[in-house]
LOGUMAR-953900 format. One record per residue (C-alpha): chain; x, y, z; residue number from 1; residue in one letter. Coordinates in nm, 3 decimals. Each point is the difference from the previous one (the first is absolute). Example, Ala and Ser with C-alpha at 12.3 -4.5 7.8 and 13.67 -1.06 7.14 Angstrom:
<atom><cadena>A</cadena><xx>1.230</xx><yy>-0.450</yy><zz>0.780</zz><num>1</num><residuo>A</residuo></atom>
<atom><cadena>A</cadena><xx>0.137</xx><yy>0.344</yy><zz>-0.066</zz><num>2</num><residuo>S</residuo></atom>
This chain:
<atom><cadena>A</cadena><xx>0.993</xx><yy>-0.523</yy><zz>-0.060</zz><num>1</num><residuo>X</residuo></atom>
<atom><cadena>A</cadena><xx>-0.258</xx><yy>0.164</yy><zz>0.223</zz><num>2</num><residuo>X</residuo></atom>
<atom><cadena>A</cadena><xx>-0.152</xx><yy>0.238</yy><zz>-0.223</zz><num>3</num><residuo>X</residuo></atom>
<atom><cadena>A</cadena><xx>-0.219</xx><yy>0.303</yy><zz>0.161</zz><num>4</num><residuo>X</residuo></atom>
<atom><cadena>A</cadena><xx>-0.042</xx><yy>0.361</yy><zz>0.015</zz><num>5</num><residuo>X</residuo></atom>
<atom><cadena>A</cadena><xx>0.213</xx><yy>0.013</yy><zz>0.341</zz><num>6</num><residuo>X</residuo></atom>
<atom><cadena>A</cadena><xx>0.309</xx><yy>-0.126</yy><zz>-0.260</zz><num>7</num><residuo>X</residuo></atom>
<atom><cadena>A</cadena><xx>-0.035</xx><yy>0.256</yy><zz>-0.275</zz><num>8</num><residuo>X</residuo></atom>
<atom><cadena>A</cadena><xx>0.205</xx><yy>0.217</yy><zz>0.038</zz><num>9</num><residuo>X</residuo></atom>
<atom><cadena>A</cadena><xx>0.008</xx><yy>0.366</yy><zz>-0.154</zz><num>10</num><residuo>X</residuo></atom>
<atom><cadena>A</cadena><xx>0.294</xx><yy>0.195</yy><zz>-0.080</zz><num>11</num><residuo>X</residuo></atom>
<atom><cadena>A</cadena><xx>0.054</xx><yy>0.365</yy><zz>-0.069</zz><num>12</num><residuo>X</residuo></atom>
<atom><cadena>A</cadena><xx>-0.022</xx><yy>-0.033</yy><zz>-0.391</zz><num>13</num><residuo>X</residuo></atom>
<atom><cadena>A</cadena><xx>-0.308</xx><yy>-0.180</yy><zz>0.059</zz><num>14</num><residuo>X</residuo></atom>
<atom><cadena>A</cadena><xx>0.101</xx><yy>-0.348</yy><zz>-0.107</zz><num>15</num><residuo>X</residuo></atom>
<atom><cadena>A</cadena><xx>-0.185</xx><yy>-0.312</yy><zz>0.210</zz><num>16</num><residuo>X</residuo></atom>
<atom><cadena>A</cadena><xx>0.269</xx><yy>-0.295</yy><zz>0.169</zz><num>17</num><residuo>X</residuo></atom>
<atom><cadena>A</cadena><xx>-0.103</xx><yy>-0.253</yy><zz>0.150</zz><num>18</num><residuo>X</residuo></atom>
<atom><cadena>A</cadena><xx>0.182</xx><yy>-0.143</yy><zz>0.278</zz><num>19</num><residuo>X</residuo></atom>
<atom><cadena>A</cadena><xx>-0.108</xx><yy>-0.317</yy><zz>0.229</zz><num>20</num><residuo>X</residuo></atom>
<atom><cadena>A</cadena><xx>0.112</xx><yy>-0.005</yy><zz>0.370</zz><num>21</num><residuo>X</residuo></atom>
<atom><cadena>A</cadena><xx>-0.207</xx><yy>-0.336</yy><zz>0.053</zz><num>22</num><residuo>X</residuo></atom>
<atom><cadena>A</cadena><xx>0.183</xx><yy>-0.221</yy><zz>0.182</zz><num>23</num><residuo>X</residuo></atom>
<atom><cadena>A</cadena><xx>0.301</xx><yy>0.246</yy><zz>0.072</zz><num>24</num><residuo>X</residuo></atom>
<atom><cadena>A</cadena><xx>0.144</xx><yy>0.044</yy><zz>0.346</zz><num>25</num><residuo>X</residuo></atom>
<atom><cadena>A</cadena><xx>0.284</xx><yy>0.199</yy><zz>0.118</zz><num>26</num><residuo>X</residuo></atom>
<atom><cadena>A</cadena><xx>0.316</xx><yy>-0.235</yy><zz>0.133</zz><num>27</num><residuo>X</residuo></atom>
<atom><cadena>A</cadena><xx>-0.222</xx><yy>-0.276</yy><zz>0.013</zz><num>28</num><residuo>X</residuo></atom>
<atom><cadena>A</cadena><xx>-0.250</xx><yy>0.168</yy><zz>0.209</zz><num>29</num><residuo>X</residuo></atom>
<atom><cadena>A</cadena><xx>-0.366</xx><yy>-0.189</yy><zz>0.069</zz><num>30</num><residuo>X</residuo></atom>
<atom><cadena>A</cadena><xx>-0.180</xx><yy>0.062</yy><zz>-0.322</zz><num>31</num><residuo>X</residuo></atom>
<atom><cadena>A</cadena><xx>-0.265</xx><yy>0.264</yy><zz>0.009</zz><num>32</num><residuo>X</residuo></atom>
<atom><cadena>A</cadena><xx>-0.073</xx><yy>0.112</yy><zz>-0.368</zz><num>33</num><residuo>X</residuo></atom>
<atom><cadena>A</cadena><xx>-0.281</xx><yy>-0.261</yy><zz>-0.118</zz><num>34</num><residuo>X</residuo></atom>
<atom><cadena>A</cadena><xx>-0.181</xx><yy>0.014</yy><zz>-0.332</zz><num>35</num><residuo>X</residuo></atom>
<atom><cadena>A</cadena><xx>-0.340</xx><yy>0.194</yy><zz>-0.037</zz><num>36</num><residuo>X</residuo></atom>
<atom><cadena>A</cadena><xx>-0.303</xx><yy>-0.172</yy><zz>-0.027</zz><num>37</num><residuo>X</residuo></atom>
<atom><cadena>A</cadena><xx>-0.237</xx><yy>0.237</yy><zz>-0.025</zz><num>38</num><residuo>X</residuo></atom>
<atom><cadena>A</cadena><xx>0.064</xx><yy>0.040</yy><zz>-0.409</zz><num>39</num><residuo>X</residuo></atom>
<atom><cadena>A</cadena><xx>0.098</xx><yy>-0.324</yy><zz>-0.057</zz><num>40</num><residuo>X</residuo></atom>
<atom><cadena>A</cadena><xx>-0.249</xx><yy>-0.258</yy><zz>-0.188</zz><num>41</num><residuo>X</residuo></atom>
<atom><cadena>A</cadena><xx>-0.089</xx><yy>-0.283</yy><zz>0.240</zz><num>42</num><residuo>X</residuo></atom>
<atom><cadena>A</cadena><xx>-0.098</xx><yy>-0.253</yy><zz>-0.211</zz><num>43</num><residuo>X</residuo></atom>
<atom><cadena>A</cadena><xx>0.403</xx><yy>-0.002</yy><zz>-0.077</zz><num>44</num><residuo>X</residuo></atom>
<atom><cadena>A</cadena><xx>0.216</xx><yy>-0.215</yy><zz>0.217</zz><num>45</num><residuo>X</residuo></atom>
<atom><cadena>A</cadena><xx>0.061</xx><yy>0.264</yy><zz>0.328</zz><num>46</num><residuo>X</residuo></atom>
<atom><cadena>A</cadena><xx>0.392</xx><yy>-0.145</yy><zz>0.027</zz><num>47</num><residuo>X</residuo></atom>
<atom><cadena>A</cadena><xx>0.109</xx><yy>0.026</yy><zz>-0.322</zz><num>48</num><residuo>X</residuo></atom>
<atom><cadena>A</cadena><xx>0.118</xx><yy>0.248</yy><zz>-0.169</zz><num>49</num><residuo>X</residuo></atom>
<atom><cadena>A</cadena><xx>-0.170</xx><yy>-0.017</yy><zz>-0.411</zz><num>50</num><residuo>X</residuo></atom>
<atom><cadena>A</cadena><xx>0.011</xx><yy>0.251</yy><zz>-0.265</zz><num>51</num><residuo>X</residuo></atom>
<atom><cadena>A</cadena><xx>-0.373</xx><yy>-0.046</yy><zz>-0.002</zz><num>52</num><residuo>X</residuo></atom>
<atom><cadena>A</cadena><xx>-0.008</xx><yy>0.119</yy><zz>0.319</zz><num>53</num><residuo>X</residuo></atom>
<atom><cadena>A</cadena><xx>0.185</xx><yy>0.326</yy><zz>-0.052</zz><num>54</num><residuo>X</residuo></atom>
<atom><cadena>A</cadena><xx>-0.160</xx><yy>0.067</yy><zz>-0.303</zz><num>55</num><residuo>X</residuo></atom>
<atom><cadena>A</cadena><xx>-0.342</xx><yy>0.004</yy><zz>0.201</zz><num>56</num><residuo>X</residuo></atom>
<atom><cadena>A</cadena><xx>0.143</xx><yy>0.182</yy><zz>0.214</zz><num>57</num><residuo>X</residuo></atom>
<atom><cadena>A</cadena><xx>0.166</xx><yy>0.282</yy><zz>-0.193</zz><num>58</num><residuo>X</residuo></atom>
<atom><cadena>A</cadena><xx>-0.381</xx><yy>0.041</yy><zz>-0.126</zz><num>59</num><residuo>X</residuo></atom>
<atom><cadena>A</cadena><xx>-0.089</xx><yy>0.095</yy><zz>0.351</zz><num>60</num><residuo>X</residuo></atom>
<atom><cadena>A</cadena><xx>0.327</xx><yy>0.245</yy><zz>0.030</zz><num>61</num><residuo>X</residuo></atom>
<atom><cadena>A</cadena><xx>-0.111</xx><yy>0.171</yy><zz>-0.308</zz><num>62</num><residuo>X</residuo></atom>
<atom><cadena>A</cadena><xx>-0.387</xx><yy>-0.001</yy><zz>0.114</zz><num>63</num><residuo>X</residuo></atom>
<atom><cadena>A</cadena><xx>0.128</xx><yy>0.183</yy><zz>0.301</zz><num>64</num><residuo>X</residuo></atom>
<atom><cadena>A</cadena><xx>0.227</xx><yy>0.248</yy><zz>-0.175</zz><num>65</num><residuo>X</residuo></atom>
<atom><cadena>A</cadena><xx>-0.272</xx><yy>0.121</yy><zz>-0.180</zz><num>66</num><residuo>X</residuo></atom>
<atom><cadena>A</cadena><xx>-0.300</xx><yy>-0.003</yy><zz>0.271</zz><num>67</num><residuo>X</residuo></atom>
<atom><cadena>A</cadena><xx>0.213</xx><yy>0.068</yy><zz>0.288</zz><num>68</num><residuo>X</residuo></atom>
<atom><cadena>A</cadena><xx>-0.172</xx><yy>-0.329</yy><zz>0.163</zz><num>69</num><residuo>X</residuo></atom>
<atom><cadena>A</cadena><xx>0.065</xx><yy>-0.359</yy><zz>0.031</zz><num>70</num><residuo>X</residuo></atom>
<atom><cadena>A</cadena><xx>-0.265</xx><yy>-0.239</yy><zz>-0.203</zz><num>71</num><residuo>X</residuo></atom>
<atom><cadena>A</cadena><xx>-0.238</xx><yy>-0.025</yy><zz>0.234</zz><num>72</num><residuo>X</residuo></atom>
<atom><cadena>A</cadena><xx>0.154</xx><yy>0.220</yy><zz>0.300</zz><num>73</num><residuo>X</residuo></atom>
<atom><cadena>A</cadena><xx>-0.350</xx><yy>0.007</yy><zz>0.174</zz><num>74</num><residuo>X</residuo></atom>
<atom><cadena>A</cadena><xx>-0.015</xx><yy>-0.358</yy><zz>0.049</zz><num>75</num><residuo>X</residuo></atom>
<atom><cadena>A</cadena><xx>0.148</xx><yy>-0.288</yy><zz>0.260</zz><num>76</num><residuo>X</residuo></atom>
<atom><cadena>A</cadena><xx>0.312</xx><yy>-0.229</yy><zz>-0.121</zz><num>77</num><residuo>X</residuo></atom>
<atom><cadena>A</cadena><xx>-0.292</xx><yy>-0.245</yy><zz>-0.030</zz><num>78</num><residuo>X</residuo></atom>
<atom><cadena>A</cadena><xx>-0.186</xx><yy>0.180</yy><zz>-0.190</zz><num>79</num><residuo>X</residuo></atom>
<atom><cadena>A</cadena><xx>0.199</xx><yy>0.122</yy><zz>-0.262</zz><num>80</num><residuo>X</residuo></atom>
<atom><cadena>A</cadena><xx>0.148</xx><yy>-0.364</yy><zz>0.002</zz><num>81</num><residuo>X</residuo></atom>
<atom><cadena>A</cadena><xx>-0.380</xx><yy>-0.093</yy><zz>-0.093</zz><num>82</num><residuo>X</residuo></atom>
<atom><cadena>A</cadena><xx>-0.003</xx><yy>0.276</yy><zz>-0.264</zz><num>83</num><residuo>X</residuo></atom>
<atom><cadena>A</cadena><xx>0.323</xx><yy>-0.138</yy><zz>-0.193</zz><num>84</num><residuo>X</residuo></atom>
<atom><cadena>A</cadena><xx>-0.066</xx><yy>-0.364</yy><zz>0.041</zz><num>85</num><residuo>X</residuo></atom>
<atom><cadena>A</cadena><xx>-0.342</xx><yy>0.067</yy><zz>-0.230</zz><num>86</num><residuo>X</residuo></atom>
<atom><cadena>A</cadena><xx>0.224</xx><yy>0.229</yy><zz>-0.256</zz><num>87</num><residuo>X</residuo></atom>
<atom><cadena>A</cadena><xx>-0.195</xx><yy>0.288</yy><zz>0.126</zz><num>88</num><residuo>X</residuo></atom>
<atom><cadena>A</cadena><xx>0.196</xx><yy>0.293</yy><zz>-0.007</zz><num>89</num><residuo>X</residuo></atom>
<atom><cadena>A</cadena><xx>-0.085</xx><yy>0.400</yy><zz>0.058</zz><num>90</num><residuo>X</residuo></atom>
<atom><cadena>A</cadena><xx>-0.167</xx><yy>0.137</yy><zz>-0.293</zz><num>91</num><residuo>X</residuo></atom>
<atom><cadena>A</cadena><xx>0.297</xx><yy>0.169</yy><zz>-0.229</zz><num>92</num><residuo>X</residuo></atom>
<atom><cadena>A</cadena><xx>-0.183</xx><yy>0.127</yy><zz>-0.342</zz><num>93</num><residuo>X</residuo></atom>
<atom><cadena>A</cadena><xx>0.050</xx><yy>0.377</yy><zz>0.124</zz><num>94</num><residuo>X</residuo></atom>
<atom><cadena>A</cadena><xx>0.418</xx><yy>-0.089</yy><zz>0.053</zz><num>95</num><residuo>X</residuo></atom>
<atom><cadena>A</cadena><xx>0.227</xx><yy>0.150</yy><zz>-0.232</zz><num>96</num><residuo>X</residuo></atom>
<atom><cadena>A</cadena><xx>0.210</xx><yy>-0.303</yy><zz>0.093</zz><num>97</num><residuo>X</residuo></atom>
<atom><cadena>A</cadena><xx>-0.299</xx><yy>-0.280</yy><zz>-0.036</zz><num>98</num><residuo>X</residuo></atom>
<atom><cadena>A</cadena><xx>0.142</xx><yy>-0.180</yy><zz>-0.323</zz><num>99</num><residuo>X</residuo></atom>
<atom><cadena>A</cadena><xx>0.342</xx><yy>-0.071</yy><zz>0.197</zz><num>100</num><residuo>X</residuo></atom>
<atom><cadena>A</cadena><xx>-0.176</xx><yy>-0.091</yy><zz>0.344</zz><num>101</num><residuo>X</residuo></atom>
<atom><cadena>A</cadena><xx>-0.227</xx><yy>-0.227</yy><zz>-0.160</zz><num>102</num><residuo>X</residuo></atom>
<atom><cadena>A</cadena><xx>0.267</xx><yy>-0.129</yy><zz>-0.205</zz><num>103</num><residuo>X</residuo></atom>
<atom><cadena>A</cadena><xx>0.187</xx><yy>-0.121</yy><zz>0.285</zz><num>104</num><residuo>X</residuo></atom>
C-alpha cells in the first residue's frame, strides 16, 4: 500500500477511501505510478512496503489535512529527509489533530 493524500479519496457523503494505484498499469503498460517519498520516513527501508511506514505516513496526510501544507513544504527532499531522520517534526501543539499525528 502506498499511502498519501493523492490516494484519499472523498466521496459525496464525505467518507475518506483510500485507493493505491502504485505499481498499476493499464494492459500491461510501462509503469508510471511510483510511491511518494516526500511523506514517507527515510530511515524505513525505501522498497518495502511496512505498516510502520504507512503509519508515519498517514501522520503526514493528516498534518496536511489540517494545515493545508506538507511537513516541511518549504524545504528540499534533502532537507526534510534531514528533519525526519533526527525525529524532528513541525511543531503540532496548536493541531486539533496533534494526539493522532504524534501517535502515529
Amino acid at each position: 500500500v502506498d499511502i498519501s493524500a493523492y490516494n484519499a479519496l472523498l466521496n459525496w457523503d464525505e467518507n475518506v477511501k483510500l485507493s493505491d494505484f502504485t505499481r498499476s498499469s493499464i494492459n500491461k503498460s510501462t509503469l508510471t505510478v511510483l510511491p511518494s517519498r516526500k511523506s514517507q520516513n527515510p530511515n524505513l527501508p525505501k522498497n518495502e512496503s511496512l505498516v510502520q511506514s504507512e503509519i508515519f505516513t498517514l501522520s503526514s496526510i493528516l498534518y496536511k489535512v489540517e494545515t493545508t501544507r506538507q511537513p516541511y513544504y518549504d524545504k528540499s527532499k534533502s532537507e526534510l529527509e534531514k528533519h525526519f531522520s533526527r525525529g524532528d517534526f513541525p511543531d503540532t501543539s496548536a493541531l486539533v489533530l496533534r494526539e493522532i499525528i504524534t501517535g502515529c
